[in-house]
N, C-alpha and C positions, 0 to 999 in steps of 0.2 A: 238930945234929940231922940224921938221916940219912932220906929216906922214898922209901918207892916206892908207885905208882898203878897197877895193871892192870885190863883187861875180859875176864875171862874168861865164855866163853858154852859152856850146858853139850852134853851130846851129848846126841840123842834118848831121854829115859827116863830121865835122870841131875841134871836140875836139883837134883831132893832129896838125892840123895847130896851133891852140891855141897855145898848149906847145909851135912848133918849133919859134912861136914868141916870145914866154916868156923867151928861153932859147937864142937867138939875143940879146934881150932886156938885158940880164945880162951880157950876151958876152961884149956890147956896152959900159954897166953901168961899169962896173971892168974896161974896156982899159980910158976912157974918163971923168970919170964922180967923184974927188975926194970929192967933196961933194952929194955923194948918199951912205948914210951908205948901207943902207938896200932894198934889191929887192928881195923878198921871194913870193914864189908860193905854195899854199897849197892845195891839191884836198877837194874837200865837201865832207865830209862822208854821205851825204845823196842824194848825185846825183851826179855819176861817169862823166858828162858830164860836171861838171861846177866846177871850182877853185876860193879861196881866194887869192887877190892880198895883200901885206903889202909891203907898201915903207916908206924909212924913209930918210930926209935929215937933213944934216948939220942944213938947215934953208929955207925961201920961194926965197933965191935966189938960192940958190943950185937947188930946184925945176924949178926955172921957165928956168934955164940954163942946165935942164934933158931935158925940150921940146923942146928943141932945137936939140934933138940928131936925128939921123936917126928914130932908132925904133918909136919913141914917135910921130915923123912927119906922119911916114905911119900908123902908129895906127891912126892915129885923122882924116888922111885924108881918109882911106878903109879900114884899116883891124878891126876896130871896129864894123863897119857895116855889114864888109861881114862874119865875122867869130863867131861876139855874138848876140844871140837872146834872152838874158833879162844882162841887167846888172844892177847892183846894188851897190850905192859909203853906204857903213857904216859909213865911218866919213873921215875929213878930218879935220889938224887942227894943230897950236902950243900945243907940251907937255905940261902939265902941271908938271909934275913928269920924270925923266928920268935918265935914269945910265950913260950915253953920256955925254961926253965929252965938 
């Protein structure tokens, strides 16, 4: 299983746009995507502005066949830019331990 962890926090006035892309982004993941276990969205308890991302795939071709989707395109091309004013990747990586399949 292959997963990555980030904090992204959004720009002033853009939190909501944040979600409505995270909630595509799963929309997208569930119709297209059978190798993307996990697309989980977590608010920071310490800054209402900014969320933890957790994805988890089959494996790094499952991953690299998520950026290929819609959402993950317009994420890399503008809405990264326009919408987060710090991000931060915590890990990315093969499991070492896993309950998965």
């Amino acid at each position: 299983m292959y997963g990555i962890l980030f904090r992204a926090e959004a720009k002033p006035g853009k939190y909501q746009e944040l979600i409505e892309h995270a909630e595509w982004t799963v929309e997208v993941c569930n119709k297209e995507e059978p190798g993307t276990w996990r697309f989980d969205f977590y608010p920071d308890p310490d800054n209402d502005q900014a969320i933890y991302v957790y994805e988890a795939y089959r494996d790094r071709e499952a991953f690299e066949a998520h950026k290929q989707n819609a959402p993950f395109q317009r994420w890399a091309a503008e809405r990264r830019e326009s919408l987060v004013a710090d991000f931060k990747t915590l890990f990315n990586g093969d499991a070492l331990v896993t309950m998965a399949e």
